[in-house]
N, C-alpha and C positions, 0 to 999 in steps of 0.2 A: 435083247430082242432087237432085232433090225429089221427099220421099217422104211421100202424104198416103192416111189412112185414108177410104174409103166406110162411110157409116153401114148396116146391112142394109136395103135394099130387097126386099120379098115380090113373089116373081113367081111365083106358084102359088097357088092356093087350101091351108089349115092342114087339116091331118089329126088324126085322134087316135086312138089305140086303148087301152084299159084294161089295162096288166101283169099280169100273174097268177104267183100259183107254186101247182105245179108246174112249169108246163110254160105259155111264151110261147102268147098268141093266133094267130091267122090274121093277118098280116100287111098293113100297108096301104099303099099306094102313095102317093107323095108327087110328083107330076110339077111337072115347073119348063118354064114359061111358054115364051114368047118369051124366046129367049136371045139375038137376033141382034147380035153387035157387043158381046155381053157377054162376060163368064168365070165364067157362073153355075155353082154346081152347090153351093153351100155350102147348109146347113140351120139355120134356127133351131130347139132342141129345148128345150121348155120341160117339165121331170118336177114337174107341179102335186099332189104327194101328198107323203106324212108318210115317203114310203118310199124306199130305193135302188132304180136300178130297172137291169137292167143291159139295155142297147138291144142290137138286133141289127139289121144293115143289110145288103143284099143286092140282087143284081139280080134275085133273085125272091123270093117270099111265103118257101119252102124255104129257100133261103139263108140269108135275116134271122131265121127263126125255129133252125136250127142255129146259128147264130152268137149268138144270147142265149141260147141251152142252157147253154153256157158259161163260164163267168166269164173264159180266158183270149184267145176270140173275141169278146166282148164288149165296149160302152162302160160302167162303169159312170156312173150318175149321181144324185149326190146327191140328197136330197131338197129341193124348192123351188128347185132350180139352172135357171139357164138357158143353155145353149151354142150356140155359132153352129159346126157341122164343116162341111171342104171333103169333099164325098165325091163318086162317080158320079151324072150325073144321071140320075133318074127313080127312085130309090133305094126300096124297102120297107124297113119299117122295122118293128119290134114290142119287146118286154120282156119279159124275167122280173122279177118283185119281189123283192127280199129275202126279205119277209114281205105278207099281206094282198094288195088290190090298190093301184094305183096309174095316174091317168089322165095321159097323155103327148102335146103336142101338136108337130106337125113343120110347120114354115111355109120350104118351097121358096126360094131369093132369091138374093143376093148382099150381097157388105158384110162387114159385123162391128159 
């Protein structure tokens, strides 16, 4: 059995929305392309700020934005980190910051 990694391929246009605290932004949608004959639905999430930022994802704007209200419903994510998640596709997505704000970009794909 051979087992070989795909490097991430972008199949969606990158999104981005600016984290806030108190209270997460309006949520943005992140749609994934052409999937046919794929197993897309993973996300590259890149948190380009000074800040944690704790993500919220959802299958609507409401969801992702209750799901970063919370620290226990949330992704947190480092500052300057970059992650690749498998999640739902067509996913929203947003943040609450630690502190200050912090800009977050979501690029739709597959891989790792």
């Amino acid at each position: 059995m051979s087992t070989f990694v795909l490097p991430f391929a972008p199949l969606g246009a990158t999104v981005s929305f600016t984290a806030a605290t108190p209270t997460p932004p309006t949520a943005v949608q992140a749609p994934i392309g052409d999937t046919s004959g794929t197993s897309a639905g993973q996300y590259r999430v890149v948190n380009d700020s000074t800040v944690t930022v704790f993500l919220g994802v959802g299958a609507t704007s409401t969801a992702a934005i209750a799901n970063a209200s919370s620290v226990a419903t949330s992704i947190p994510l480092l500052a300057g980190t970059c992650e690749v998640l498998r999640l739902g596709p067509n996913a929203f997505f947003t943040g609450k910051s630690a502190s200050g704000t912090g800009v977050v970009y979501v690029t739709p794909g597959q891989g790792i």
